[in-house]
N, C-alpha and C positions, 0 to 999 in steps of 0.2 A: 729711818736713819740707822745704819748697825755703827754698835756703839763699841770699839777695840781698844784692847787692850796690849802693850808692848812689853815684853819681859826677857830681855838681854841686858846682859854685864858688859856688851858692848857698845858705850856711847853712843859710837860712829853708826852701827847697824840699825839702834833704834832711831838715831835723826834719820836716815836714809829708809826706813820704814813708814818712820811719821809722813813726811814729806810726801811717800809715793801716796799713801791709803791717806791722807787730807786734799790729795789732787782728786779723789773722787769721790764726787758731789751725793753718793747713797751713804757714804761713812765716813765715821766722825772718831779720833784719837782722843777717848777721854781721860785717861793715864799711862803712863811709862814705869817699870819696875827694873831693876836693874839688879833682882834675886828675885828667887822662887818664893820667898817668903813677902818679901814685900809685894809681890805680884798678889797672893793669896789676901793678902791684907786690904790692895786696891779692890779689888775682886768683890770681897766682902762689901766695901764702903761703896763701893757705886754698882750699878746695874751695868752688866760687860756682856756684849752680846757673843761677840768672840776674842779669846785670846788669842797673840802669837806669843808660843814659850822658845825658847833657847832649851837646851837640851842640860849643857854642863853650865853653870850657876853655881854663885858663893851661898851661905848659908841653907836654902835649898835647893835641890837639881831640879831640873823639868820634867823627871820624873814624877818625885815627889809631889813640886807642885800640882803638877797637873791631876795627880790624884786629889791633893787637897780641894780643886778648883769643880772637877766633876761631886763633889762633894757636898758642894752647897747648896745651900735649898733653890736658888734661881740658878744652875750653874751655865757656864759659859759654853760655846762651843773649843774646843782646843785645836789649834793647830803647833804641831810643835815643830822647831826649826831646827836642823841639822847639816849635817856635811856626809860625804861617803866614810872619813876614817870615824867615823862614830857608828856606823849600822848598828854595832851590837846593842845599843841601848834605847835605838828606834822600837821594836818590839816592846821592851818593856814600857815606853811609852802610852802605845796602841791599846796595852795590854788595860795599863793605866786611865783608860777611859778618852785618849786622843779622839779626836775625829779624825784625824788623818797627818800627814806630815809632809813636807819641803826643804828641797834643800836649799840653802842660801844664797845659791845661784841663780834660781830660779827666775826666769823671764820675769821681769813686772807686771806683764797683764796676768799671768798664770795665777803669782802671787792676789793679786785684784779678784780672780775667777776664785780661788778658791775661799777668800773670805766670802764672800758671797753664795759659795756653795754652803759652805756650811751655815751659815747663817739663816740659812733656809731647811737647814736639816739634814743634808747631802753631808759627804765624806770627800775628803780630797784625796787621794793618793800620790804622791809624786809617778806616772806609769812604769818606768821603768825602774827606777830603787824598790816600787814597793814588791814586784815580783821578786828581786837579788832580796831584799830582806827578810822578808816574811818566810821565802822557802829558802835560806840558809840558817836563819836564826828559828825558826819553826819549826821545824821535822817534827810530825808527830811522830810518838811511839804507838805501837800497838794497844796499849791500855787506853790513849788520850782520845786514840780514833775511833775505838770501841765507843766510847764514849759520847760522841760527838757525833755519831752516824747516830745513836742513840736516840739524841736530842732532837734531832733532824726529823727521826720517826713524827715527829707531833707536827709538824708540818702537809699543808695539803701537796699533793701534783704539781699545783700552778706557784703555791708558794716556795715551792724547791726552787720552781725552773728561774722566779725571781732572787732567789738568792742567789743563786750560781753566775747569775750576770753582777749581780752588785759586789760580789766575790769576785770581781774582775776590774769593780770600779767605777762602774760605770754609773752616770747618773741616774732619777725617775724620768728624764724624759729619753735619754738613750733605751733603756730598760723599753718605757714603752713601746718606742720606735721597732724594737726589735722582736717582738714578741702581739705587736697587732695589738694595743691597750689602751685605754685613756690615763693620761699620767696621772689623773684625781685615782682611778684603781689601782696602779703600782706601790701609791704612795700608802692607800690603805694598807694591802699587800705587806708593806714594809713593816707597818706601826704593829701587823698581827707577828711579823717574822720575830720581831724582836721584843714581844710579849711570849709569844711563845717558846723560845729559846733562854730567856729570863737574862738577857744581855741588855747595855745600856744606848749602845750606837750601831750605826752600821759597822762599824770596823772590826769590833768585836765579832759582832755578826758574820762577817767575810772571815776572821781567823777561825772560828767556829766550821766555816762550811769547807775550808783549807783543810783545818783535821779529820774532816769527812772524807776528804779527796771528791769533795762534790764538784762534778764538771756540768756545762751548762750541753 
């Protein structure tokens, strides 16, 4: 059972949240927060398999939070929840240890697929915001990409070619699908990418291989 957590300042969005993710029978709503701090606070007191944060929050924003949240000794998975006039604070988010982010509109099942993704360890990406955000609000510069090809060096051959897909989004079993692999290997693959790299998630991971300009 993944055990979620709800954290908007909008009433209405967390009943319409509770509602949808307690209609499916693998998860379970075991708090609602309605600020970043009290999110952080439920967090702490119960075991939160993943969060959804809300972006802009009274006393803390979903940035904040969600740093606090990647913080804990057990921490959650994040998803954080947005709209298009917000992009510019998506990345800091990402940056902030998200697993991935959606925007409020987002189909129901999508929303269901990506608790579940992450849950499991995966990243969501909304597909098309996360390309408009990542490469409008990301431009690497020259020193960051220096940098970042750098890091990349400590990677094998086959672990590049894995990142460069998950730098697109894509799941461990797409990943495998594409690349001829058993998805038990990719997932390995992964756990070394992001030891290696000294990042905490995929997402990081992908912005990391963006400042590369690593293509698949």
């Amino acid at each position: 059972m993944i055990r979620v957590l709800i954290a908007d300042d909008d009433a209405l969005v967390r009943l319409g949240l509770a509602d949808l993710l307690d209609g499916d029978d693998g998860m379970e709503v075991v708090a609602q927060a309605a600020d970043g701090l009290e999110a952080v606070e439920l967090a702490t007191a119960h075991r939160i398999d993943v969060a959804l944060v809300d972006v802009r929050m009274p006393r803390m924003d979903g940035i904040a939070a969600t740093a606090r949240l990647r913080a804990l000794p057990h921490p959650p998975g994040v998803i954080t929840l947005t709209t298009f006039d917000l992009d510019e604070y998506v990345y800091s988010a990402l940056a902030a240890g998200a697993d991935g982010f959606l925007l409020k509109d987002t189909d129901p099942a999508e929303i269901l697929r990506a608790v579940h993704l992450v849950a499991a360890g995966s990243a969501m990406l909304h597909p098309s915001a996360a390309r408009r955000v990542i490469d409008r609000y990301h431009r690497s510069g020259r020193d960051r990409a220096t940098a970042a090809r750098s890091r990349l060096d400590r990677l094998t051959p086959r672990e590049r070619d894995v990142l460069a897909l998950l730098a697109q989004g894509l799941t461990n079993a797409d990943i495998a699908g594409r690349l001829h692999m058993r998805e038990s290997t990719v997932k390995a693959h992964v756990s070394r990418i992001l030891t290696a790299l000294d990042v905490t998630n995929r997402v990081q991971a992908a912005l990391l291989a963006r400042d590369a300009d690593l293509t698949p």
